[in-house]
C-alpha positions as CSV (number, residue, x, y, z in Angstrom):
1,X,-33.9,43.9,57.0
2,X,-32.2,46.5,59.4
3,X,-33.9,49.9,59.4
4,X,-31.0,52.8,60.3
5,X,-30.9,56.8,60.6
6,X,-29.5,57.3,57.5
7,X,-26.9,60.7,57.0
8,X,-27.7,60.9,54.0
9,X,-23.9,60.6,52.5
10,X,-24.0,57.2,50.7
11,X,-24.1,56.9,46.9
12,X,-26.6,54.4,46.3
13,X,-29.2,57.1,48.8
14,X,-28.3,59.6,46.5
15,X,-29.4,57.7,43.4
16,X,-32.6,56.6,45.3
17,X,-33.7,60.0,46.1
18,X,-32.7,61.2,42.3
19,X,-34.5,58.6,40.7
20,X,-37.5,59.4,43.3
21,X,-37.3,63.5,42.5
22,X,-36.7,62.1,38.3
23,X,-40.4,60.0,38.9
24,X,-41.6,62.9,40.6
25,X,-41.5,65.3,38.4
26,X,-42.5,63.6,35.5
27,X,-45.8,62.0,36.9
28,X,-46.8,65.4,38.5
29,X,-46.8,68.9,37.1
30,X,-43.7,70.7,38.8
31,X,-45.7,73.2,41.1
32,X,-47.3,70.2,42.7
33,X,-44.3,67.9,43.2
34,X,-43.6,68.2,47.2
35,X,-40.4,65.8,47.3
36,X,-37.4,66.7,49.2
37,X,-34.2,66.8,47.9
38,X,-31.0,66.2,50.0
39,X,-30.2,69.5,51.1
40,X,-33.8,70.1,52.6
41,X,-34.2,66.3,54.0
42,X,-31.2,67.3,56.4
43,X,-33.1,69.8,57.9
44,X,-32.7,69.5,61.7
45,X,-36.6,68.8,62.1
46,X,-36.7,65.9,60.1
47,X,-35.6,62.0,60.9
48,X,-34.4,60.1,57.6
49,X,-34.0,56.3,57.4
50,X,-33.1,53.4,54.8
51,X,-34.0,49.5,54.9
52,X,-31.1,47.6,53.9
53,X,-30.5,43.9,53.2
54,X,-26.5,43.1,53.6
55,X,-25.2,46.1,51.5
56,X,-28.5,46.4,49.0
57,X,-30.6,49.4,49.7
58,X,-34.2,48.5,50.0
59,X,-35.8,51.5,50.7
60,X,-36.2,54.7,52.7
61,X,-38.7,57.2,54.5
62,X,-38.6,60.2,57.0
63,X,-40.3,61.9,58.9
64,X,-40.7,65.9,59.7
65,X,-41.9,67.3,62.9
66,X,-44.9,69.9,62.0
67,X,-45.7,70.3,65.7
68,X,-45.2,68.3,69.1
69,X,-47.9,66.1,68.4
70,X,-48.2,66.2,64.4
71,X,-45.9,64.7,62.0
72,X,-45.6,64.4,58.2
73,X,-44.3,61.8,56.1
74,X,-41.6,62.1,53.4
75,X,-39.4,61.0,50.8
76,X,-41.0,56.7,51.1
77,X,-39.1,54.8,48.1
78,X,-38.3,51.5,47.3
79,X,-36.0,51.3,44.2
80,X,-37.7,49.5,41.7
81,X,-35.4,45.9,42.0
82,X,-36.9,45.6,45.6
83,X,-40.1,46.5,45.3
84,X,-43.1,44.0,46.2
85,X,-40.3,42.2,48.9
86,X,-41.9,44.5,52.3
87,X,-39.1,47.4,52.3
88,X,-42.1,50.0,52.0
89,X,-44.2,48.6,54.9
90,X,-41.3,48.2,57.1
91,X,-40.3,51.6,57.2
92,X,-43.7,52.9,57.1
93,X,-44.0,50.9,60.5
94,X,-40.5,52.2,61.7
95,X,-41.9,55.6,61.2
96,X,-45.5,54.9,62.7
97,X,-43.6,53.4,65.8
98,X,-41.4,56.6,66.1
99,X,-43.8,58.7,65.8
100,X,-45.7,57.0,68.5
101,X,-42.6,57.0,70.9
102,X,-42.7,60.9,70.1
103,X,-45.9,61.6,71.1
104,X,-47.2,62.6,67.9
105,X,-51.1,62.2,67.9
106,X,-51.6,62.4,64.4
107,X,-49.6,61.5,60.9
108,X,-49.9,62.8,57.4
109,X,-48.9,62.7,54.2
110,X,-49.3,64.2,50.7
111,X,-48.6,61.6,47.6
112,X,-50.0,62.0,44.5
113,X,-53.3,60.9,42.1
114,X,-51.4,59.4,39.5
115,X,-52.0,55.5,38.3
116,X,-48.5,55.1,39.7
117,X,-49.1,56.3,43.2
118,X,-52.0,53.3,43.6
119,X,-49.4,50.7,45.3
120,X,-48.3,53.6,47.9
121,X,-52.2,54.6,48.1
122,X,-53.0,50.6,49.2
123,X,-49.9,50.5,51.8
124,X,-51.2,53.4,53.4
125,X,-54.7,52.3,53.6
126,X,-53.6,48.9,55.0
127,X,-51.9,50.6,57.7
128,X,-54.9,52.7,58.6
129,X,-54.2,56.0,56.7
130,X,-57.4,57.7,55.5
131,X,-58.2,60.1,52.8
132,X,-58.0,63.7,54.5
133,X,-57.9,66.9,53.5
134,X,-54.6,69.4,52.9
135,X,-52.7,70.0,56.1
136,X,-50.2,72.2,56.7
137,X,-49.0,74.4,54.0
138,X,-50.9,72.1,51.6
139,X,-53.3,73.7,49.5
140,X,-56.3,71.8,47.8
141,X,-55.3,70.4,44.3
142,X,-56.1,67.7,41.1
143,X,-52.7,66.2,41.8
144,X,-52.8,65.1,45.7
145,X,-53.9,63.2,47.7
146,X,-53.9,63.5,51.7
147,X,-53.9,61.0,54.2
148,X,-53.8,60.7,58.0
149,X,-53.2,58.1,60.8
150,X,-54.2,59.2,64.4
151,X,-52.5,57.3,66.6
152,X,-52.4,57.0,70.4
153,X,-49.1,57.7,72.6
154,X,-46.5,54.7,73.4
């Protein structure tokens, strides 16, 4: 599986990240759905990848710089034919392993409560996220859950 910066230009990313906003919105009300959509994940502070296997996309993350030492997690989807085959851990370690290179001391992410979010809720906690509280702009709510990972400098 090779894990590239991704421009954001190709097709089948496109449909990813639509089918990702689509699930979004309807397992969440629409005031709490957080998910970026292509305009904002090509804003300059934030780094977007994709796994792909030959010419199938497996997946894709990012991560957005909230400070010198903090930053967030976005946009993690595996499309539902590769799921269960390590896309999602993958580039969750890509982006723990960048992060670390950066500096960053700490990691978050907002996902949400929802029955479906449980598979994403056990990757995180098997890569040592832990429950936190809002971060951020993040305000308290029924329909998120927060995580961190602290890490230590490359």
């Amino acid at each position: 599986m090779r894990i590239e910066v991704d421009d954001l230009s190709r097709p089948q990313v496109h449909a990813l990240l639509e089918e990702h906003l689509a699930d979004m919105y309807e397992l969440s009300p629409p005031e709490q759905v957080f998910a970026l959509d292509l305009s904002k994940l090509r804003a300059p502070d934030i780094t977007f990848w994709t796994a792909w296997e030959g010419e199938q996309l497996m997946g894709c993350g990012a991560l957005k710089e909230l400070s010198p030492t903090h930053g967030e997690i976005k946009s993690m989807r595996t499309p539902a034919s590769a799921r269960g085959r390590g896309a999602g851990r993958a580039v969750l370690a890509h982006i723990i392993a960048v992060a670390q290179q950066r500096g960053y001391t700490k990691l978050s992410l907002e996902t949400g409560t929802h029955q479906a979010f449980k598979p994403a809720h056990r990757l995180y906690l098997r890569e040592g996220f832990e429950v936190s509280g809002p971060f951020g702009n993040y305000l308290p709510n029924e329909h998120s859950v927060f995580m961190e990972l602290r890490l230590s400098a490359a």
